[in-house]
C-alpha positions as CSV (number, residue, x, y, z in Angstrom):
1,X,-4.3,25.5,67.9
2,X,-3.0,29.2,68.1
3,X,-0.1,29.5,70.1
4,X,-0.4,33.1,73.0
5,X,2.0,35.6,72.2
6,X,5.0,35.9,75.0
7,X,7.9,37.9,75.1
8,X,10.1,37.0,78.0
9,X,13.6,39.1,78.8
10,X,16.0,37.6,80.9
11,X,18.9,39.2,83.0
12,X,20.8,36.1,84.4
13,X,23.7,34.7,81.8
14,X,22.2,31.6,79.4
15,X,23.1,31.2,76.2
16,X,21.0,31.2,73.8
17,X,20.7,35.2,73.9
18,X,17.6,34.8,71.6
19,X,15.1,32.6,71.2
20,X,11.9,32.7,69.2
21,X,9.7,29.9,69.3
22,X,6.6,28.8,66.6
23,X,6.4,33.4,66.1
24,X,3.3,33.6,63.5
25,X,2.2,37.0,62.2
26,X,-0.8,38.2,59.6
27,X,-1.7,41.2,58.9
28,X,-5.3,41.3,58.2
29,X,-5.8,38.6,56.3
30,X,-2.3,38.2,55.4
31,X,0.4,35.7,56.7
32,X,3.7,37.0,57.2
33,X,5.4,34.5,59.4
34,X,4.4,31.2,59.7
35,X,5.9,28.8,62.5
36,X,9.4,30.5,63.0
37,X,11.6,28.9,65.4
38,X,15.5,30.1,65.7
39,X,17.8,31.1,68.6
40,X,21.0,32.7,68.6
41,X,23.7,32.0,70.7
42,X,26.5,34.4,72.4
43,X,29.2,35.7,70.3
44,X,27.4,34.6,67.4
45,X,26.6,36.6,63.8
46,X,23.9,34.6,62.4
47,X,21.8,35.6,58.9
48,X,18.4,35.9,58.0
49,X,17.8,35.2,54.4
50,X,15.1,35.6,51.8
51,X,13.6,37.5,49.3
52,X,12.7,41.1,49.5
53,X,9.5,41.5,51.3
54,X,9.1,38.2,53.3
55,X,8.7,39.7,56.2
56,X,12.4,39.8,57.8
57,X,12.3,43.2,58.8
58,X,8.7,42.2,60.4
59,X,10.6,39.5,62.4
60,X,13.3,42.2,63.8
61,X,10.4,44.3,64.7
62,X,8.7,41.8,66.7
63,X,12.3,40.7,68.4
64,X,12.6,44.3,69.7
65,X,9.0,44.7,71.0
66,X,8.0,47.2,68.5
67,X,4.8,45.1,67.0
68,X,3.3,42.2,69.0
69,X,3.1,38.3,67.5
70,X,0.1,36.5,66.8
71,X,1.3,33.5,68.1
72,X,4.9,31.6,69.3
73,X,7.4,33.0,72.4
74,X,10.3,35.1,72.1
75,X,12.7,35.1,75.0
76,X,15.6,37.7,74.9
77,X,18.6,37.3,77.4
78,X,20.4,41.1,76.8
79,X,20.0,44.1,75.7
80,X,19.5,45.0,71.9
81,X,20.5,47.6,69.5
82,X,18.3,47.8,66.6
83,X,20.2,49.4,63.3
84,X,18.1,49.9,60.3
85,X,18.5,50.1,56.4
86,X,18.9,53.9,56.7
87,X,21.3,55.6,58.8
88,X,18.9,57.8,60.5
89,X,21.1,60.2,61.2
90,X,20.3,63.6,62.8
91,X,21.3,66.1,59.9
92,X,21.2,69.5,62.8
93,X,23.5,67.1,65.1
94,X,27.4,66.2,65.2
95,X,28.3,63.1,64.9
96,X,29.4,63.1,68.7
97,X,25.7,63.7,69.6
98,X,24.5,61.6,67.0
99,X,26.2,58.6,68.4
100,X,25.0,59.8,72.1
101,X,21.3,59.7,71.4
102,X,20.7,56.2,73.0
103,X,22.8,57.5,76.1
104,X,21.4,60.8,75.7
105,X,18.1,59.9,75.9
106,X,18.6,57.8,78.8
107,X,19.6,60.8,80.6
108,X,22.9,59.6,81.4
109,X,25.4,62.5,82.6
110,X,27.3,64.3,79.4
111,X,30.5,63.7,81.0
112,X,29.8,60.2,81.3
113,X,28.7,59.6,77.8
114,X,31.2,62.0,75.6
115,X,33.7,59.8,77.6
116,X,32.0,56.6,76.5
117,X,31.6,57.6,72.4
118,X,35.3,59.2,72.8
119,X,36.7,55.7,73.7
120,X,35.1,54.3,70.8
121,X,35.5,56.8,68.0
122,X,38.3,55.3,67.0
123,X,37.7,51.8,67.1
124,X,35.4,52.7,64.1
125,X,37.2,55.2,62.7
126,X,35.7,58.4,63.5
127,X,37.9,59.8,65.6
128,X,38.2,63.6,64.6
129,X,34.9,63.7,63.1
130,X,33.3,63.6,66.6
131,X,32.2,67.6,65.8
132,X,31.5,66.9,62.2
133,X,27.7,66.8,60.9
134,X,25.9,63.6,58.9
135,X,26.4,66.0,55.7
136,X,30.5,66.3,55.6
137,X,30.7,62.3,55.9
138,X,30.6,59.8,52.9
139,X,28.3,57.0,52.8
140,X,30.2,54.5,54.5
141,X,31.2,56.7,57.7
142,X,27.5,57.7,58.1
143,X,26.7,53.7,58.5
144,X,30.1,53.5,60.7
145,X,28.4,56.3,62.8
146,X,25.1,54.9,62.7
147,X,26.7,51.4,64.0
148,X,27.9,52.6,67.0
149,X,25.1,54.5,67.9
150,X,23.6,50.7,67.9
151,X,26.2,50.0,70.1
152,X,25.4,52.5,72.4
153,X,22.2,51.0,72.4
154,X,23.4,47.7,73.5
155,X,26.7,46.2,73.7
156,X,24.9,42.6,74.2
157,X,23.1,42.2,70.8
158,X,23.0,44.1,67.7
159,X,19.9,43.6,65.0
160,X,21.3,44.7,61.6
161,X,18.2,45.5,59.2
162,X,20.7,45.2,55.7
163,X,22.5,48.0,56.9
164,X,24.9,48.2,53.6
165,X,22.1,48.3,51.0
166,X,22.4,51.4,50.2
167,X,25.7,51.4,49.4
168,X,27.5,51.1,46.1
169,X,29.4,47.3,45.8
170,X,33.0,48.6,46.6
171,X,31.8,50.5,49.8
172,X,29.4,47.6,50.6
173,X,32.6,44.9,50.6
174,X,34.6,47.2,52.3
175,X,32.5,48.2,54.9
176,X,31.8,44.3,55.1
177,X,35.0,43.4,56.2
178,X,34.8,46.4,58.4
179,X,32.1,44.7,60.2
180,X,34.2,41.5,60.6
181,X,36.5,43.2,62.3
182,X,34.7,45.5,64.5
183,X,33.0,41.7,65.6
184,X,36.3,40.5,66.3
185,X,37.2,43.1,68.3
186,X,34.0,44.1,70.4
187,X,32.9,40.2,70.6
188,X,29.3,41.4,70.9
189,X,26.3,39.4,69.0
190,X,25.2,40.2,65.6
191,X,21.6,39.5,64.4
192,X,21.7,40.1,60.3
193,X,18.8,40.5,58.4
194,X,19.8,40.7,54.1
195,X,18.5,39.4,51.1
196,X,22.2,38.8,49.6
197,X,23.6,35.6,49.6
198,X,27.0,36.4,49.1
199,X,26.9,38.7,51.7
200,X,25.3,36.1,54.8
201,X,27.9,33.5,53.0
202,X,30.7,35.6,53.6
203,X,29.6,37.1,57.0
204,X,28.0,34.0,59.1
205,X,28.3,31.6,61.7
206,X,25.1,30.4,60.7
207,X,22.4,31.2,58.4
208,X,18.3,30.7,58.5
209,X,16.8,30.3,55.0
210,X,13.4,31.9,54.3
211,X,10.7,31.6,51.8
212,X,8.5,33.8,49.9
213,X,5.4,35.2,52.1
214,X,4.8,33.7,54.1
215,X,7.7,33.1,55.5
216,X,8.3,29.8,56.8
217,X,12.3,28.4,57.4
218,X,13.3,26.1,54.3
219,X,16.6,25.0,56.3
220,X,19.0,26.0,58.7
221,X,22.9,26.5,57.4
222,X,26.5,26.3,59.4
223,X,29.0,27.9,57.6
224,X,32.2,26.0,59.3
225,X,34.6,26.8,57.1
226,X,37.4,29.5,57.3
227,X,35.8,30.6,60.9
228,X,39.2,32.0,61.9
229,X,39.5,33.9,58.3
230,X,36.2,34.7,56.6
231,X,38.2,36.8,54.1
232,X,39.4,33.6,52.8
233,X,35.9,32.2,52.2
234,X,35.2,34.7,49.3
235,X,37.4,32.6,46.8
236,X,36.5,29.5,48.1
237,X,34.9,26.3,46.2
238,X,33.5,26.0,49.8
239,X,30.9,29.1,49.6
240,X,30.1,27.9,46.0
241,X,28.5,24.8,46.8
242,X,26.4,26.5,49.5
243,X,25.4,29.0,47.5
244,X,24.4,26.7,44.4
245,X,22.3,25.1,47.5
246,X,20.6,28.3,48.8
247,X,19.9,29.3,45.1
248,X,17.9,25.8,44.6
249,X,16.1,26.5,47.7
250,X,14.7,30.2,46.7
């Protein structure tokens, strides 16, 4: 029995923030998603792992309204910001405006929103490059900039489409435990999407496990330990055992 695509959004406080309920997607003749049921709760950064080309970044796009489900119910209590593999960056803008766009394009008063990006420049470290362009910034700042355009977006929930791919593995742990603490002290949600294990291990409250296309959810994983100090979980027999698990299950 096909179940009707329904997207319902919420305004009233509930926990979870997101649900998504039996979501099936083909394209064509081809499944994508097959029976996906999660839900995130507030203040939680949960994963979504599998293999490249499962259809993860198919699942984020459906979350955000930008392609429609075949089947299942997604119900979304928030706002979300949606950040993508590439930093998108405007190469003719300054960072300053780069950052605005969301606010920008919502036509909210200039005053109002250099005041807003000024507040949080250096929370992320960009303060002093507000007048700077895409081009004079390294790697990591550009995803730094591009994350709090996100924010912007939406300070409720924020979709990461494996934001640090790009980057080499010394950026990519540093700007990790950049994102740890940027969690810790915005206390927003975080939605990840990444195909590295170490990285959900190391990041997550909780992680969903998916096949190969199509993707169905082989298990649901809490990482409990070292909540308080994820840093600690890198050398720990802890993430090991998990990841020996997750390994089996791919």
């Amino acid at each position: 029995m096909m179940h009707l695509p329904t997207v319902s959004y919420h305004k009233e406080e509930e926990n979870p923030l997101i649900t998504l309920n039996r979501i099936e997607k083909k394209y064509g003749n081809v499944e994508v998603l097959k029976d996906i049921s999660i839900h995130i709760n507030k203040g939680e950064f949960v994963s979504i792992l599998g293999p490249s080309g499962c259809g993860k970044s198919t699942l984020f796009n459906i979350v955000t309204g930008l392609i429609p489900q075949d089947g299942g119910e997604i119900k979304v209590n928030g706002t979300i910001g949606y950040m993508q593999q590439k930093d998108l960056l405007l190469p003719w803008k300054t960072i300053m405006e780069n950052v605005a766009l969301p606010l920008i394009l919502k036509r909210v008063d200039k005053k109002i929103w250099e005041e807003k990006v000024r507040k949080y420049l250096p929370i992320v470290g960009l303060e002093g490059y507000e007048d700077k362009y895409p081009s004079e910034l390294s790697g990591g700042m550009k995803q730094r900039a591009s994350f709090l355009r996100t924010l912007m977006a939406s300070e409720d929930i924020m979709l990461l489409d494996e934001p640090f791919a790009s980057l080499d593995s010394i950026t990519k742990g540093n700007m990790q435990k950049w994102l740890l603490e940027m969690k810790s002290k915005l206390n927003n949600t975080i939605l990840l999407i990444t195909h590295d294990i170490d990285e959900a291990l190391f990041l997550s409250d909780r992680i969903y496990v998916l096949s190969s296309k199509p993707a169905e959810i082989k298990t649901e994983m809490f990482v409990g330990f070292h909540q308080h100090s994820k840093l600690e979980r890198l050398l720990s027999p802890e993430l090991l055992k998990l990841k020996e698990k997750i390994i089996k299950l791919l």
